[in-house]
N, C-alpha and C positions, 0 to 999 in steps of 0.2 A: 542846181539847187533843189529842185523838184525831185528828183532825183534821190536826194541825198534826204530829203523829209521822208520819201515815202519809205528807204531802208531804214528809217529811223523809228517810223509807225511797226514794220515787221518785228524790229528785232519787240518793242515794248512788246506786241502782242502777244509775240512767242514767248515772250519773258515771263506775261500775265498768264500764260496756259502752263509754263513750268513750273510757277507757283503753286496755280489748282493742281496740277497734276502730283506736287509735292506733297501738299496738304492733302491730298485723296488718297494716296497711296498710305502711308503709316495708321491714317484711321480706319481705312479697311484690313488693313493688315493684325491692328490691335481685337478691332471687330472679329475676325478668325478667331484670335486667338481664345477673346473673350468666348467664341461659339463651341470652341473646342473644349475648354477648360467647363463649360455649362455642362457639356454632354456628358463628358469623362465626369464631372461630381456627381451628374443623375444615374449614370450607369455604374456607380461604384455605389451609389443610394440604393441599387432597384438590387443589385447583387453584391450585398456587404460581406455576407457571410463565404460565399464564393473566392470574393477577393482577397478576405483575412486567411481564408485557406491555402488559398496560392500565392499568398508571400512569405506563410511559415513554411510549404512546403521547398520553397525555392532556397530560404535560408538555410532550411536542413540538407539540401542539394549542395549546400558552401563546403 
């Protein structure tokens, strides 16, 4: 019986860390994206002109 409580504590625990671990995962993952998507607006900010050049040139490449 002892026994059978204390794999019963295991599994909750590991249950409760899959949870965190669930929950942690896609908001860091969102986080990325969010960090990437910040960078790529600034650097498309700092070199507008750059950037509008090398997508008409690429279009003209079509």
């Amino acid at each position: 019986m002892r026994l059978r409580e204390n794999i019963t504590q295991k599994m909750l625990t590991l249950q409760r860390r899959i949870n965190v671990f669930k929950y942690l995962v896609p908001t860091r993952h969102s986080f990325l994206l969010f960090l990437i998507f910040f960078y790529r607006c600034v650097y498309t900010l700092r070199t507008n002109s750059d950037c509008e050049h090398s997508q008409t040139y690429q279009s003209l490449q079509k």
